[in-house]
C-alpha positions in Angstrom: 0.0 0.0 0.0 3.0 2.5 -0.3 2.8 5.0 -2.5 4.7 6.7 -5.2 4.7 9.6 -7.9 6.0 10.8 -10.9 5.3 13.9 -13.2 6.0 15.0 -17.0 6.5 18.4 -18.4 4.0 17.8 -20.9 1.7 18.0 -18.1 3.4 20.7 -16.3 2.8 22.6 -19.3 -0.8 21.3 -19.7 -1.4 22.7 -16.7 0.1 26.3 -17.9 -2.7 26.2 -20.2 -5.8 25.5 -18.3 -4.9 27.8 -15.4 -4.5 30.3 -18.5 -8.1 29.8 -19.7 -9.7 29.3 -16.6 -8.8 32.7 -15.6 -10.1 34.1 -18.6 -13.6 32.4 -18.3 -13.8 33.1 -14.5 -13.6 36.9 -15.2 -16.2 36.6 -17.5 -18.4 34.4 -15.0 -18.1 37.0 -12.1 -19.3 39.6 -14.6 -22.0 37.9 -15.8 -24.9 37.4 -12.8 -26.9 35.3 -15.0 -24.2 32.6 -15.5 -24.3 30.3 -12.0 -21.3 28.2 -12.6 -18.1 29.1 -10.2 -14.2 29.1 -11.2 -11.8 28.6 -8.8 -8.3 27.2 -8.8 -4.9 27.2 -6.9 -0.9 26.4 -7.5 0.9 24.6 -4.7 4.6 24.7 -4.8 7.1 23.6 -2.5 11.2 23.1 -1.6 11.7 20.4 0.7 15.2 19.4 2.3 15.8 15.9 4.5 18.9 16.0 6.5 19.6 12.4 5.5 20.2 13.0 2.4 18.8 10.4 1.3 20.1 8.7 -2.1 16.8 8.3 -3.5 15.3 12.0 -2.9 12.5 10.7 -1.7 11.0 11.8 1.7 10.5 8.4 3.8 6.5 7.9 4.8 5.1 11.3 3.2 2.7 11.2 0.5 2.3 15.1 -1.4 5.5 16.2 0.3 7.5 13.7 -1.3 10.6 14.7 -3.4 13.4 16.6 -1.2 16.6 18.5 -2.3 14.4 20.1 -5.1 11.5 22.3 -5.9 8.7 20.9 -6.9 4.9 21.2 -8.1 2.7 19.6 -5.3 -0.6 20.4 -7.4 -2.2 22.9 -9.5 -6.3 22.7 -10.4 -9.3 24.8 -11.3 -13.0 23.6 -9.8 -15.8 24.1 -12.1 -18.8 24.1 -9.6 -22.8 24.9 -10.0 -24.4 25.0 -6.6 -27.6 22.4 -6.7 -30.8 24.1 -7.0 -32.2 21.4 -7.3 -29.4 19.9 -9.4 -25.8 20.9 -9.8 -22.7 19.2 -10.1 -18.4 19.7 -9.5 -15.7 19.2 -11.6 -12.0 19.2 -9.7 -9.5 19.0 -12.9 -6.1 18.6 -11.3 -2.6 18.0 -11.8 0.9 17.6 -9.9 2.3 15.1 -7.9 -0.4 14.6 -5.8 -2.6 13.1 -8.8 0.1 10.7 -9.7 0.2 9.5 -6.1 -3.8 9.3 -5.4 -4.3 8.0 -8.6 -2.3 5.6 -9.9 -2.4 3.8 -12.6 -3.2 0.3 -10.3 -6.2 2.3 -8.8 -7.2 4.0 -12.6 -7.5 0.1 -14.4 -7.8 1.0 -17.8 -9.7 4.6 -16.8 -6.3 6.5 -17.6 -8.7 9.3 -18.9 -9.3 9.8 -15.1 -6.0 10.3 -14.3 -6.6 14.6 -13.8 -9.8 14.2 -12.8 -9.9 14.8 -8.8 -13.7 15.2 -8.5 -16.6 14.9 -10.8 -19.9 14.5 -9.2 -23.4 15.6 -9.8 -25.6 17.3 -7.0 -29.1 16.7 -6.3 -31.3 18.5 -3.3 -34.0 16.2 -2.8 -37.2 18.2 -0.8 -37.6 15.7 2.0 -37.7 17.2 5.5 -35.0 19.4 6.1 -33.8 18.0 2.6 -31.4 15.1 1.7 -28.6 15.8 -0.5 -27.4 13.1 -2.8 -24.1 13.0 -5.0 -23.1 10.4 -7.2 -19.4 10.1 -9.1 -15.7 10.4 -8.4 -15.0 12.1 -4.5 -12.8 12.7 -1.9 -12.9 10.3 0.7 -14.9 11.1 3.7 -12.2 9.7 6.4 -9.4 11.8 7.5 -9.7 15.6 9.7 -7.3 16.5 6.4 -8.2 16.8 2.5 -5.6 17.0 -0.6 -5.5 20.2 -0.9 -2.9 22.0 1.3 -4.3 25.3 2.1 -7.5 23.5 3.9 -5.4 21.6 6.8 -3.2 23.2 9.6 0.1 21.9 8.3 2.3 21.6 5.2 2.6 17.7 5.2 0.0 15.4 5.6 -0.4 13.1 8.8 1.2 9.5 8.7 -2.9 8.8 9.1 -3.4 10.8 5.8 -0.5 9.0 3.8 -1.5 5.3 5.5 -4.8 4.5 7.5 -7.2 5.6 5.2 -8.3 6.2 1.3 -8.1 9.3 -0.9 -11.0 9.0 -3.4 -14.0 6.8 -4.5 -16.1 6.2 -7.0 -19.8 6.0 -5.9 -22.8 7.6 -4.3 -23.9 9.2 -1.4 -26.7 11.0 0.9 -26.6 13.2 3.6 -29.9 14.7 5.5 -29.0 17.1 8.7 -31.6 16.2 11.3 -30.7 20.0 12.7 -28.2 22.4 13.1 -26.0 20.3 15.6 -26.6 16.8 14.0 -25.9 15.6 10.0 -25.6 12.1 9.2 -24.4 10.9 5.7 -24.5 7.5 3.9 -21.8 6.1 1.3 -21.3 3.4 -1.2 -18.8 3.1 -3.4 -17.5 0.7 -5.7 -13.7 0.5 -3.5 -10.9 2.1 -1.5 -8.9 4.0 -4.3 -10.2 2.7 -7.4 -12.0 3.7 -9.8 -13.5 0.4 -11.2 -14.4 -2.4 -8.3 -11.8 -4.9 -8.4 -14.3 -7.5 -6.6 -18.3 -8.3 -6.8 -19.0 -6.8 -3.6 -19.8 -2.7 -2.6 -18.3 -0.5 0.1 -20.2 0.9 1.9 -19.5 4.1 4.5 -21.1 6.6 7.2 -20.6 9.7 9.0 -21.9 10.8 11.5 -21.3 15.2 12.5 -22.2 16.7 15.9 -22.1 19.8 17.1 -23.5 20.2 20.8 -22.1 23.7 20.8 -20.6 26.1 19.1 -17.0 25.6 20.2 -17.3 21.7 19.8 -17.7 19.2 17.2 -17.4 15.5 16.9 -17.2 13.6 13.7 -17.6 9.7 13.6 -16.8 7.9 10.2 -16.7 4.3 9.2 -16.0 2.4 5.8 -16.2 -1.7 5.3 -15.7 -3.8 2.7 -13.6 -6.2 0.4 -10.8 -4.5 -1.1 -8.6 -7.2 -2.6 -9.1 -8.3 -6.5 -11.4 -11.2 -6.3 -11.7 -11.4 -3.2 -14.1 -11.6 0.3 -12.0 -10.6 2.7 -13.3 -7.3 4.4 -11.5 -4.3 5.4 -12.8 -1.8 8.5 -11.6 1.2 9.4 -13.5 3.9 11.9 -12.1 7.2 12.3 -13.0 9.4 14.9 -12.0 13.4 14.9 -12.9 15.9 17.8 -12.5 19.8 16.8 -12.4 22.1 19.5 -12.1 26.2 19.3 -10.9 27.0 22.8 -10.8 30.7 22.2 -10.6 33.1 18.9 -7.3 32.2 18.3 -6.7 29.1 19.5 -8.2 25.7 17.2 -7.3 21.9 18.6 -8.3 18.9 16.2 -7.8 15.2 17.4 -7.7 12.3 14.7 -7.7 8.7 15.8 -7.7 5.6 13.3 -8.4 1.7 14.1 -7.8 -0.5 10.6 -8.2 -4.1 10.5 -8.6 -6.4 7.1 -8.8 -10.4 7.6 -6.1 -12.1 5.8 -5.9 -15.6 4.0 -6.5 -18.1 5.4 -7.0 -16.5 8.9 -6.0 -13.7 11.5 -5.9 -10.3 10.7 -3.5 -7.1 9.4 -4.3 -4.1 12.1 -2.9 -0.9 11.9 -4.1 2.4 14.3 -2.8 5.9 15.6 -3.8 9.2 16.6 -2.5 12.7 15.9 -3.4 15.8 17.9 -3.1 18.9 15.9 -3.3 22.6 17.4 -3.3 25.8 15.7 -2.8 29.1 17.2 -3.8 32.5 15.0 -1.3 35.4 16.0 -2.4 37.7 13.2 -5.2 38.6 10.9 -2.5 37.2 8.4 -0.2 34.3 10.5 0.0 31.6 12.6 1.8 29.1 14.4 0.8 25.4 14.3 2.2 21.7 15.9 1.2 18.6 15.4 2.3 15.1 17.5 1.2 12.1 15.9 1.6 8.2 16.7 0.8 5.3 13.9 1.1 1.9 15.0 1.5 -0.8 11.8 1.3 -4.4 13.7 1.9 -6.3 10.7 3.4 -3.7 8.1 0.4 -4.0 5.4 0.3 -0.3 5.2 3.6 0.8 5.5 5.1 -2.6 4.3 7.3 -2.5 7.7 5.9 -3.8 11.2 6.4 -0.7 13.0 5.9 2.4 15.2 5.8 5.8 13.6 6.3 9.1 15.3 6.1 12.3 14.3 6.2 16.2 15.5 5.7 18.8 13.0 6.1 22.6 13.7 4.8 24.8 11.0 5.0 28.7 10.5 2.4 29.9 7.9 2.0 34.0 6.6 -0.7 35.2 4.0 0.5 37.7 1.7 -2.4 39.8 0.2 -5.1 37.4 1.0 -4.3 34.7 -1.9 -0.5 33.9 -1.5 -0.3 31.7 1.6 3.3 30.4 2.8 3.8 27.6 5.3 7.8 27.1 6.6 7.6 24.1 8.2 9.8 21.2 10.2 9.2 18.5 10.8 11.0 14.9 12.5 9.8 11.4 11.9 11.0 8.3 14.2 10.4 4.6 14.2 11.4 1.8 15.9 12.7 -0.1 13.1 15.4 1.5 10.7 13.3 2.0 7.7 15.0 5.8 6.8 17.2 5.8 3.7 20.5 7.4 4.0 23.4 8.8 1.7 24.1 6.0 0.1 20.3 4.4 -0.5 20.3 1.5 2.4 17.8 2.6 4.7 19.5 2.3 8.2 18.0 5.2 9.9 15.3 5.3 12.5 14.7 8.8 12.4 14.1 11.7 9.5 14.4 15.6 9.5 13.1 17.5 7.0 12.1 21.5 6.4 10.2 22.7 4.4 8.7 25.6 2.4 5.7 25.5 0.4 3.4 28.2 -1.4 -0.4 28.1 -1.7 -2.3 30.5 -4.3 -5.6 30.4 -4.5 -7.9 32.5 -7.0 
């Protein structure tokens, strides 16, 4: 279940191109206030150094923070988005090294025409009750307090729980009715974890469950089951629980926990769980300081492909420069109990990592 990347310049160039005409056709969409549909996009670039120097250049256990020594293009994409009313839909085109790692070309099958394609669902506001939403198509996984892109989480790098516990995207359908203000339940099923085509005759299925019992405080229960293996009936679980708390104006705390577990042939089970507690503290209208600690526990190595105990403490600096350039200096250490860091000369005998970082969000 490791994960890797690559990246042409025929696409880097590609992606000159769209950001080009996207900008064009989203002027002309804010000036016209009969035209619904909404443009938005980002570029998210980054320089990464790992004091192992590893031989490689690879970043041990990170997923869109990957390449060190260099700078690189984490991901550039425009959303093309018409709210429902009744029916609407979402179209995420993106591109980067974070679309070569979430969708590879195991999880694509033959779909290669997916490949740039983050999202692309339709939208549907059924008038039931307080009224259920429904969306069927390619998403985002519902697990995870984090998303792909950058600028929406607390920190530069993703969690080891991001990279390892849970899925990116699915194909499928869901609904979602919110009972009130403070409750919202929504259902899923999909055809897998990270593929675009099923692999096996059974569905996925998934829930979440969001409440709020104030203001300050939210809780956030999510599950997804099923077979994930080609041809097979062997189920995967995994239930992910996230507490958000704003102590004060300034001050935001997020907790993530993960339990996995996926029966194995003929008998027992692979189990893999953490947690990673995440606060951010808002000095400025336009900066803020953030840490995360963060424990992953791989019993067997089927996530990580090492039985092992992951640590990690990340401190990360982030300034907004005229409301749509956002810059996040980070660093950040990573420790096991196994050696499973590369070093100089590509044999991984290292039990630790240190890496900064520097990364550039903007948004438009």
């Amino acid at each position: 279940m490791k994960k890797k990347c690559s990246t042409t310049v025929r696409e880097i160039s590609f992606i000159v191109l769209v950001l080009f005409i996207s900008s064009n056709l989203y002027s002309q969409t804010k000036d016209s206030v009969s035209n619904p549909l909404q443009i938005t996009g980002m570029v998210d670039v980054y320089f990464s150094k790992n004091f192992n120097n590893p031989a490689s250049h690879i970043n041990d256990f990170r997923n869109f923070d990957v390449t060190e020594n260099q700078f690189d293009i984490n991901l550039a994409k425009v959303t093309f988005q018409k709210a429902a009313s009744p029916v609407g839909f979402r179209v995420d085109l993106a591109f980067g090294h974070a679309m070569d790692l979430v969708n590879s070309d195991a999880s694509l099958g033959y779909e290669k025409s997916l490949r740039n394609v983050e999202q692309a669902f339709l939208t549907a506001v059924v008038p039931v009750g307080n009224g259920l939403t429904i969306n069927a198509g390619k998403m985002s996984t519902h697990m995870g307090s984090e998303v792909i892109e950058t600028a929406a989480n607390i920190n530069y790098s993703r969690s080891i729980l991001f990279a390892y516990a849970i899925p990116y995207f699915h194909v499928g359908l869901c609904a979602s009715y919110p009972f009130s203000s403070q409750l919202n339940a929504t259902l899923y099923i999909y055809n897998g974890w990270n593929n675009v085509v099923d692999n096996n005759k059974d569905k996925t299925l998934g829930a979440e469950i969001s409440w709020s019992p104030s203001s300050a405080f939210t809780i956030i229960e999510n599950y997804i089951g099923g077979p994930e293996e080609a041809n097979s009936t062997n189920k995967r679980h995994v239930f992910d629980t996230i507490l958000n708390y704003q102590a004060t104006d300034a001050l935001f705390v997020t907790l993530d926990a993960d339990y996995g577990q996926e029966a194995l042939s003929p008998s027992g089970f692979a189990i893999w769980k953490g947690a990673a507690l995440t606060g951010k503290y808002t000095v400025t209208d336009v900066s803020a300081v953030a840490v995360r600690g963060e424990y992953y526990y791989d019993q067997s190595g089927f996530t990580t492909g090492v039985a092992q105990a992951l640590k990690e403490i990340t401190l990360t600096y982030e300034y907004k420069f005229g409301g749509s350039l956002l810059t996040r200096l980070e660093y950040r250490r990573d420790w096991s109990d196994q050696n499973t860091f590369e070093d100089e000369t590509g044999a991984f005998t290292k039990n630790n990592q240190n890496t900064i970082l520097i990364g550039s969000v903007y948004s438009f």
